[in-house]
N, C-alpha and C positions, 0 to 999 in steps of 0.2 A: 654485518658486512664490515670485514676490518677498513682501518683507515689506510691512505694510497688507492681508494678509488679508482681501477683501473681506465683510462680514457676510452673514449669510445672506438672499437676498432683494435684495442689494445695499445696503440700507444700516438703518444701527442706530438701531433705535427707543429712544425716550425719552419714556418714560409717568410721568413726577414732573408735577406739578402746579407750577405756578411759582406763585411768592409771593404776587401778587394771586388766582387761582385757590385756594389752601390758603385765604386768608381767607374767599372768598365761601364755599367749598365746608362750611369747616365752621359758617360762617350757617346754610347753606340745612339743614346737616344734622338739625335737630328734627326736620323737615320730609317727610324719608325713613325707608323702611323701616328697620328694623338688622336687621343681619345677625352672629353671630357664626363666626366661621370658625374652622376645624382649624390643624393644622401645616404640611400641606402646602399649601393653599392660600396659607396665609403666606407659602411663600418662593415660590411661582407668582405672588404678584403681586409681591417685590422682583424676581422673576428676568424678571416681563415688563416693568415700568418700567424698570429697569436696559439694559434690550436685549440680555442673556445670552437670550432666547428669540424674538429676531429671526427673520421679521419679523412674528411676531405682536402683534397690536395690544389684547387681549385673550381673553376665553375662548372656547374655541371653539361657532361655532354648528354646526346640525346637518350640514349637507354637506362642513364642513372635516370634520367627527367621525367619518363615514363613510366619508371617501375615504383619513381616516390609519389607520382597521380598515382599508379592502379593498386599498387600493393603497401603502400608506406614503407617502403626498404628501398637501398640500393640493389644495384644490379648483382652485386654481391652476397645479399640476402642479409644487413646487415640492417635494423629500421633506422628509418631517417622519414622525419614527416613531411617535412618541407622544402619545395625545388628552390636551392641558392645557383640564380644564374644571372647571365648577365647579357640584356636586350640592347638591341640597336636598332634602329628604322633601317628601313630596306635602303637607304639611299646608303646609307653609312656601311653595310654591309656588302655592297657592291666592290667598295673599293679594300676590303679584307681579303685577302688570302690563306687559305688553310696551310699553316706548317710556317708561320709568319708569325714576327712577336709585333705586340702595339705596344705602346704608351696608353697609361693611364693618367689623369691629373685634373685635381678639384678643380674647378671653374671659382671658387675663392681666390685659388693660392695655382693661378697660371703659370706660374714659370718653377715651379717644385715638383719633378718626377714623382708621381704615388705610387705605382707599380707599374708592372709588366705582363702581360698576361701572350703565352704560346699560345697561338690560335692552332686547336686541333679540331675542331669542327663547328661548321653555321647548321644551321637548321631552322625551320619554322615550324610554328605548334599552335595551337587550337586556344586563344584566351579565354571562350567561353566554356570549354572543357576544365581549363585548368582552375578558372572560379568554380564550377560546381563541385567536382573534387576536393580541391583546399577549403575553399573557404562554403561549402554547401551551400551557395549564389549564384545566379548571376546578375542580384539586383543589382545598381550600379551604385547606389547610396552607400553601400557596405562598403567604408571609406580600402578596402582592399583592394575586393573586385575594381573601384572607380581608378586606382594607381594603375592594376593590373590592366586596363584596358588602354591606359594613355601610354604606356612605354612600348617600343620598340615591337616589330614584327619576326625579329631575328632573335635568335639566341645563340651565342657566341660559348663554343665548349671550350677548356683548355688549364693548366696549371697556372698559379700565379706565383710573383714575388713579392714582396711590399719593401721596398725601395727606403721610402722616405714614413715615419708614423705617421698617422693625421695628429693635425694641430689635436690637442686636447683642454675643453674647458673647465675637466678636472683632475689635474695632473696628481693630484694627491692622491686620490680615489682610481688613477685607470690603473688597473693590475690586471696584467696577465696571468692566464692560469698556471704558469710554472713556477709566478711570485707567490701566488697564491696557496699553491700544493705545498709549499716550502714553509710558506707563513704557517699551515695548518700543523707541519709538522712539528717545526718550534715550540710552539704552543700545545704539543704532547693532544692537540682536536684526535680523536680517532674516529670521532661522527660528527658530521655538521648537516644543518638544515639549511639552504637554500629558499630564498624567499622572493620571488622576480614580482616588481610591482612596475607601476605606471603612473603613479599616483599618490598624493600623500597617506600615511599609514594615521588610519583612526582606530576608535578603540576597540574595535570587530578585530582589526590587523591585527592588535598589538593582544588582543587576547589568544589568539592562533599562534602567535610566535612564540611569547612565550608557552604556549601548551607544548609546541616544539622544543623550546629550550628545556622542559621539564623530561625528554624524551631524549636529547641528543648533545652533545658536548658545548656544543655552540650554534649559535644564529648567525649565517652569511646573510646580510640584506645589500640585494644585489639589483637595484633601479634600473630599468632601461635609459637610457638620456638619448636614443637615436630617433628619428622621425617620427611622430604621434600625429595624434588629428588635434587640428587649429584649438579648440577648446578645452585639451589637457591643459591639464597644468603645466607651466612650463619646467622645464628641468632644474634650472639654477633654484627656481622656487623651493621645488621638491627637497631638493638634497639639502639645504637650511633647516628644513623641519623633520630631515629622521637625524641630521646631526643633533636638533635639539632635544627631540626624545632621545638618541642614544646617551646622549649628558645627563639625563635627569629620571630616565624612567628605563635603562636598562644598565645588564652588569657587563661594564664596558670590557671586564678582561673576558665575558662569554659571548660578546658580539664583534659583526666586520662586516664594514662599509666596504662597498669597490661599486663600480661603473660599468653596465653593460652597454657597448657603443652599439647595440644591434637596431635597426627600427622595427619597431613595432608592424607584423602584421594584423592583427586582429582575425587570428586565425581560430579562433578555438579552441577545441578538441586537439586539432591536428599540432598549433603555438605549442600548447602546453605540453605535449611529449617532446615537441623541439626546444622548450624550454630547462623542460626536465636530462636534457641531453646534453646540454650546453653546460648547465651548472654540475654535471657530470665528471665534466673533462674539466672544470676546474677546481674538483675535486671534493667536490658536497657527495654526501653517502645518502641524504635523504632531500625529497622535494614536496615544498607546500604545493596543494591544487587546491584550493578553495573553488569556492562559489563563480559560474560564469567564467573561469582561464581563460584571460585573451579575449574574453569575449567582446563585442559592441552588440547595442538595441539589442532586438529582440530576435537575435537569426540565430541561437545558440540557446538548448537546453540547460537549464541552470547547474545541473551538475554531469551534462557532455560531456566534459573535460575530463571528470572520473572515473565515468567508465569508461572511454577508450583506453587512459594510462594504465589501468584493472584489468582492460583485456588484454593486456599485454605479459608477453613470458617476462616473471621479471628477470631471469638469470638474460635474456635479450637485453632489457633495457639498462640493468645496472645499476639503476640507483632507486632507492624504495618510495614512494610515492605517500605521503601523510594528506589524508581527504578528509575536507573537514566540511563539517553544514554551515550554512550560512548562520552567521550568529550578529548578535543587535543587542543593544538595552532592554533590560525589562525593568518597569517601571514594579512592579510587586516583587521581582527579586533582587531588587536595585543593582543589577551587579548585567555585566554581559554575558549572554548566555548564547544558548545555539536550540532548535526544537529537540533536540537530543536532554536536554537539561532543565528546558522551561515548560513547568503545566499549564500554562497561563496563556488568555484569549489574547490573539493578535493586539486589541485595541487597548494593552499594553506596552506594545514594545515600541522602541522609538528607533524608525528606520527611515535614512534617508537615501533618495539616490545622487547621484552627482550632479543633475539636473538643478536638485531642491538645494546642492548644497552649492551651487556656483552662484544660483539668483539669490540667496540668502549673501553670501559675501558679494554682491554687487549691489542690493540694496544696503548693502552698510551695516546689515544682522549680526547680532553676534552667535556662533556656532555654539550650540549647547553643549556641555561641559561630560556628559553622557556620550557624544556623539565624536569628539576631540579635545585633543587633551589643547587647554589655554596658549600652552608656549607655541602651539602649534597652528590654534586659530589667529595669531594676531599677526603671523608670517605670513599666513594665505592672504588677510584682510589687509596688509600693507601692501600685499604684491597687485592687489584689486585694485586700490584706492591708486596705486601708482598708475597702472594701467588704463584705469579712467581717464586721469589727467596728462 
């Protein structure tokens, strides 16, 4: 697949308001409803101005919202895994008009227009439908389904603007995908690997990546930092510890850092073609799916994620999919391996889950040197220790 990746839909949308625009828009704004929005809606509108969620043009109305439950496509027959819309309780929707613009604006940053969204259609939909569908639930613990069921009864169709950016708390790091297509192209990338994590990169990650980087011109590692569940790690944490492996354990002119402002759903199967879509349009030619995509507990087949991206046409999806087994320490082949590579009986290998490795840094444990690289363990174990106190 040459490099210039084409975006999804064929080409990359750009929903910024240009200068004249941002003036009138926030005149007319007295004018308009206000709307104050969540977190994730926040980064659903950088991430559809920006054109990371190409080629939609805003939120979705009701027959794109249906055909991405029943068929994984838009109504246009193009895949898209995941319904990006935007809910209100029925009070809030009473006083909406279809063919009417609102005001958006963070409840942080109250007096700063975020955007502007045409109202072209309300509707109401089925949240116990849309859990089974997306997220194969409708337990309510599935920190998805439980989001999905406390917001709004409405969903609100319509195009947007994005006015004003949101604040960002990693301005170094936030690149949009037109900086990014650019970046790659400087630097003569004609294939890049795409690597969407949540979480600090230990030495399972970092042996995938690089098998990537053995495959493709360069490593994008591209973090979520949008709304997670209370017991992730938190974001500022995270990005301290892939800048210090990027410093000391990767080849910094074959790797890049950037910011994905999205939240996390915890979709699966379904995240990980919409992740695989996302780093698409910002111009990665290939995507890691490791072990559990997006996954949480135990509501997701450990390698679900790969075969839905597998069944899919790839000349549809666009960008090629790298599926790797789950891999771990083996104590007899001292080295990290995958069951593709190791003969050797489980009660060799040394595998933790995130469970084992939260209570080990909050009892003060030091993380085994197998399991995470040092510069890495003593950033998590500060961020513990601060946290404690």
């Amino acid at each position: 697949m040459e490099f210039g990746n084409k975006p999804h839909g064929g080409e990359l949308i750009n929903l910024f308001a240009s200068n004249c625009e941002k003036k009138e828009l926030i005149l007319q704004e007295p004018e308009m409803k206000r709307i104050y929005v969540d977190e994730r809606v926040k980064g659903d509108l950088l991430l559809l101005a920006n054109g990371a969620y190409s080629p939609l043009t805003g939120f979705m109305g009701k027959k794109d919202y249906e055909c991405v439950l029943d068929n994984m496509k838009l109504a246009n027959g193009l895949i898209w895994p995941i319904p990006i819309t935007f809910p209100v309780s029925k009070e809030t929707a009473v006083g909406i008009k279809e063919n009417e613009r609102i005001a958006l604006f963070c409840p942080k940053d109250p007096d700063r227009l975020l955007a502007v969204l045409d109202v072209k259609e309300k509707y109401s939909y089925c949240k116990t439908t849309e859990s089974s569908k997306i997220y194969q639930t409708a337990d309510q613990h599935h920190p998805g389904v439980a989001k999905l069921m406390k917001q709004g009864e409405i969903l609100i169709g319509g195009p947007i603007k994005l006015v004003n950016r949101p604040f960002s708390y990693f301005p170094v790091y936030d690149k949009d995908p037109m900086e990014l297509r650019q970046l790659f192209k400087e630097k003569g990338w004609t294939s890049v690997t795409a690597f969407q994590t949540r979480n600090p990169i230990h030495r399972a990650h970092e042996y995938i990546q690089k098998c990537a980087l053995e495959l493709t011109d360069a490593l994008f590692l591209h973090p979520l930092i949008g709304t997670t569940k209370s017991d992730d790690i938190p974001a500022n944490v995270r990005m301290k510890s892939y800048e210090k492996l990027i410093e000391n354990y990767y080849p910094s002119e074959r790797t890049c850092l950037s910011v994905f402002p999205a939240a996390m759903r915890y979709a699966g199967p379904r995240e990980a073609v919409f992740h695989a879509i996302c780093r698409k349009n910002y111009g990665c030619t290939h995507m890691i799916i490791g072990r559990d995509h997006a996954g949480v507990g135990d509501y997701y087949g450990t390698y679900d994620a790969q075969d839905l991206i597998r069944s899919i046409n790839q000349k549809e999806l666009g960008i090629i999919p790298l599926c790797f087994e789950h891999s771990f320490f083996c104590n007899k082949c001292n080295s990290i391996v995958s069951k593709k590579t190791c003969p050797h009986p489980t009660d060799n290998h040394l595998i933790l889950s995130g469970t084992a490795v939260r209570q080990k840094l909050m009892n003060g444990e030091t993380l085994p040197v197998e399991f995470t690289r040092p510069e890495v363990a003593k950033i998590l174990q500060k961020a513990y220790v601060y946290n404690q106190h």
